[in-house]
C-alpha positions as CSV (number, residue, x, y, z in Angstrom):
1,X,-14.3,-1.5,-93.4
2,X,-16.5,-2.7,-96.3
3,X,-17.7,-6.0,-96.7
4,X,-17.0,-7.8,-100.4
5,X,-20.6,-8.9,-100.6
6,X,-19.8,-11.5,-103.4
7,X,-16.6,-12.5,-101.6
8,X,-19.0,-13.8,-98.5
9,X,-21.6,-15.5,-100.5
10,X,-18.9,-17.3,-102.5
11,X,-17.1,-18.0,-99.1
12,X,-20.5,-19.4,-97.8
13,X,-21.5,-20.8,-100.6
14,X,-17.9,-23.1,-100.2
15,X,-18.9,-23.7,-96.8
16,X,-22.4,-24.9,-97.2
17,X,-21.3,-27.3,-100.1
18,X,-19.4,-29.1,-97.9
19,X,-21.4,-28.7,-94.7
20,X,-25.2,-27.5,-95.2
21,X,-25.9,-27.6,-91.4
22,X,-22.8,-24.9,-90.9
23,X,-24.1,-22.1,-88.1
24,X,-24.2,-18.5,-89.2
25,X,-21.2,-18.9,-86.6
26,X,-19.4,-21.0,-88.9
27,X,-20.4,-18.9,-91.7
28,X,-19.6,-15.5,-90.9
29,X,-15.7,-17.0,-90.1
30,X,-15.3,-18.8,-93.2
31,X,-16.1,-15.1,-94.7
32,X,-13.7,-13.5,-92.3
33,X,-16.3,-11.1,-90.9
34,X,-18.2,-10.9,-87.3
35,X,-21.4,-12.7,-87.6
36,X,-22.8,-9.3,-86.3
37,X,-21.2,-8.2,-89.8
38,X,-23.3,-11.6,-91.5
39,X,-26.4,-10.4,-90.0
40,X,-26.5,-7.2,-90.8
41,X,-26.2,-8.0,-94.4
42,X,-28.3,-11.3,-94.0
43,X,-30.8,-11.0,-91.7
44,X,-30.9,-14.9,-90.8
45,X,-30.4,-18.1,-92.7
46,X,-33.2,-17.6,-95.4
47,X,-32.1,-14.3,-96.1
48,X,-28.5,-15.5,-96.8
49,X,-29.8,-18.9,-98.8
50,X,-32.3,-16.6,-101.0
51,X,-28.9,-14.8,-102.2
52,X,-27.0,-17.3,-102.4
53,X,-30.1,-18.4,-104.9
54,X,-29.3,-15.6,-107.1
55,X,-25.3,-16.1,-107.2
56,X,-26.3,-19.9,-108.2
57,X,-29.1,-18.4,-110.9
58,X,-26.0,-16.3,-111.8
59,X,-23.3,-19.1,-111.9
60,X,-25.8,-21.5,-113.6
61,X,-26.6,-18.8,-116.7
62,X,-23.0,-18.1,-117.2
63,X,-22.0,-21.9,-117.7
64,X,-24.6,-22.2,-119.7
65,X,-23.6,-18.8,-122.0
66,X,-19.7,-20.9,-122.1
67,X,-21.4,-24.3,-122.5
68,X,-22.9,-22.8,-126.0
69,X,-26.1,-24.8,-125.7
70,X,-27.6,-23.8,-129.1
71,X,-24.3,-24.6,-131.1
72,X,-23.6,-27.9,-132.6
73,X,-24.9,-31.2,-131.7
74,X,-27.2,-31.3,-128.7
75,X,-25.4,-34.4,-127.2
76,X,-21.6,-32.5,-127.2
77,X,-23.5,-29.4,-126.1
78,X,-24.5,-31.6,-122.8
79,X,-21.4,-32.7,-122.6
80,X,-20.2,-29.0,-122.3
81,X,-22.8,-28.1,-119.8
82,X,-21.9,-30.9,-117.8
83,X,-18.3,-29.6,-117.9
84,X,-18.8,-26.0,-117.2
85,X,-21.8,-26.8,-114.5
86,X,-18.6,-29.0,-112.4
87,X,-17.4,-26.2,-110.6
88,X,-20.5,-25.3,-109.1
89,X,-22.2,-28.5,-108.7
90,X,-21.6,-29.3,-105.2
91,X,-23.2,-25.7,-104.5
92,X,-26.0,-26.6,-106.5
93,X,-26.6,-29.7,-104.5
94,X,-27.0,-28.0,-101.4
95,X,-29.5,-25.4,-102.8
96,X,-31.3,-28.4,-104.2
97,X,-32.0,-29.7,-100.5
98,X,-32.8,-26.2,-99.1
99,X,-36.6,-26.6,-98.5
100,X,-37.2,-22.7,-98.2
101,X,-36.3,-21.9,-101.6
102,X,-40.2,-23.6,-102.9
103,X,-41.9,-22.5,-99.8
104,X,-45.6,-21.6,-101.0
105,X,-44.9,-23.0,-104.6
106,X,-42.8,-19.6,-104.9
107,X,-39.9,-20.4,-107.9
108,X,-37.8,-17.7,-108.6
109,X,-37.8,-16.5,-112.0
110,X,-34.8,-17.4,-112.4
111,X,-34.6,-20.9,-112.6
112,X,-37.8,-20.7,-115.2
113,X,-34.7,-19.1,-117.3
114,X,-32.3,-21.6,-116.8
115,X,-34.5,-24.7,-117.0
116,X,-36.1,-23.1,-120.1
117,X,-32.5,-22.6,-121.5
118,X,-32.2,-26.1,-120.8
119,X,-35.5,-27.2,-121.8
120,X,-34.6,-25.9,-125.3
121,X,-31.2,-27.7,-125.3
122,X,-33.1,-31.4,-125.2
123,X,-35.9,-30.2,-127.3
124,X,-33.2,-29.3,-130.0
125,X,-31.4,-32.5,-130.0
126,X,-34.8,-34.2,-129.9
127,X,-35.9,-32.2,-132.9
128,X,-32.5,-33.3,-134.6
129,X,-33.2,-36.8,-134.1
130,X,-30.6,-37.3,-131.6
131,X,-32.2,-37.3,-128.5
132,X,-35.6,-39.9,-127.8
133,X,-38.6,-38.2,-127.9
134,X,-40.8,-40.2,-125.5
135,X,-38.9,-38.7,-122.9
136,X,-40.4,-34.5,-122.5
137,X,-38.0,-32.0,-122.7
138,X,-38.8,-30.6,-119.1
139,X,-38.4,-34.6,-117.3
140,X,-34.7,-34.2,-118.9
141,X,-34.3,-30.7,-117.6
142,X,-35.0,-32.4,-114.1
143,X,-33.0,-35.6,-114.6
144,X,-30.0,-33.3,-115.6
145,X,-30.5,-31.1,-112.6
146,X,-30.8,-34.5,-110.3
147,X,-27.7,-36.2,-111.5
148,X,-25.5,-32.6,-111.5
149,X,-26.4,-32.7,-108.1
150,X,-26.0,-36.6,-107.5
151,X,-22.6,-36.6,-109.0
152,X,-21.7,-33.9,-106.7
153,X,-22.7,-35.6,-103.6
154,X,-21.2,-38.6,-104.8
155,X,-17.5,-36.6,-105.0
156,X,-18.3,-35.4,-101.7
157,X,-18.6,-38.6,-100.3
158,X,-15.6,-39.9,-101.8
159,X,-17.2,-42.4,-103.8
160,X,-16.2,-40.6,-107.2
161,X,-13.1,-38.7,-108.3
162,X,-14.0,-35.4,-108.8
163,X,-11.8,-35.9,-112.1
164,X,-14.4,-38.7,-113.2
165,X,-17.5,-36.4,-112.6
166,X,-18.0,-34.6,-116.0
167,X,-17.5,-38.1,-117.3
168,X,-20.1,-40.4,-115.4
169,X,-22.7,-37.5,-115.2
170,X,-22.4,-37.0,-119.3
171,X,-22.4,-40.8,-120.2
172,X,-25.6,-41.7,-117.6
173,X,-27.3,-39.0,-118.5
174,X,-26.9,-39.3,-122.7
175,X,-27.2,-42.9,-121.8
176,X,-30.7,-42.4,-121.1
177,X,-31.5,-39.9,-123.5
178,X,-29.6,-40.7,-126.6
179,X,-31.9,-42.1,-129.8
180,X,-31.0,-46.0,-130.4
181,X,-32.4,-47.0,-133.5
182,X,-31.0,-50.4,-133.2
183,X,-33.4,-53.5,-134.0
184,X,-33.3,-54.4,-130.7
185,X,-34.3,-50.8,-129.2
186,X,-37.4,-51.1,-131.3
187,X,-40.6,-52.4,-130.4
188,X,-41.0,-56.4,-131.3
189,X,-43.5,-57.5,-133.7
190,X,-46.1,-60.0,-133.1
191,X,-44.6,-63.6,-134.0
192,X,-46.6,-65.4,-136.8
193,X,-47.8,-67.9,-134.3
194,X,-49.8,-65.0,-132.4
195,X,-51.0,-62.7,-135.2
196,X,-54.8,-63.3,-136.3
């Protein structure tokens, strides 16, 4: 019998999202193989968590490609990231807490594509004049990896509907990067009494 290679590392990757500590035991039965079978295609933990890096590298580059980050305004194309990056979310969280993957400063190349796909989304809307611009590009790319992840936690936890999530994600996040040009956003003048 063959094994469905992506099957397992989707089955995993459920597992893991809800329970990152799961054994290999746990692992190889939520795949419906012998962990004999998980071994001998994974040859340990950080064999199985660097592939289940590339389905997420995968994942992530697809919703992006739906998302249509380069089309129309940059704050409704976050909002259609944010949708599209839901259904993976929780699975991003838990490769987000997985120490191994920056072992050495060793990044796979790619996440320098997807954060430079996303890079380019905020430096867009900050080149329209929608997004602030005292904020870099590459900060946002991390805040929006940070609260994809947060949000998912958060659902896990119970303490969000996992039908509120693309909501509170979008609105926090372009809550913090949105442009106000409202008087009161802008910095004060001196008064008259303090100006020499």
């Amino acid at each position: 019998m063959t094994m469905d290679r992506e099957r397992v590392l989707r089955d995993a990757a459920e597992l893991l999202s809800r329970n990152a500590n799961a054994t290999q035991d746990e692992i190889a039965r939520a795949a419906g193989i012998s962990r004999a079978t998980l071994h001998r295609h994974f040859a340990g933990r950080d064999a199985l968590v660097r592939a289940l890096e590339e389905l997420a590298i995968r994942q992530l580059e697809e919703a992006l490609d739906r998302a249509r980050t380069d089309e129309g305004p940059a704050r409704e194309a976050l909002r259609r990231l944010v949708a599209e990056s839901e259904p993976i979310a929780a699975f991003m969280a838990f490769l987000f807490t997985e120490n191994q993957l920056f072992e050495n400063g060793a990044t796979n190349a790619g996440w320098e594509r997807v954060d430079a796909r996303i890079h380019a989304l905020f430096q867009r809307g900050q080149e329209a004049g929608e997004f602030r611009i005292d904020l870099t590009p590459a900060w946002l790319t991390e805040a929006f990896h940070s609260l994809v992840a947060g949000g998912a936690w958060a659902v896990q936890a119970g303490k969000t509907a996992a039908r509120d999530y693309p909501y509170m994600v979008s609105e926090l996040l372009l809550g913090g990067v949105t442009r106000q040009d409202r008087p009161q956003d802008r910095p004060r003048e001196p008064s008259k009494e303090t100006r020499t």
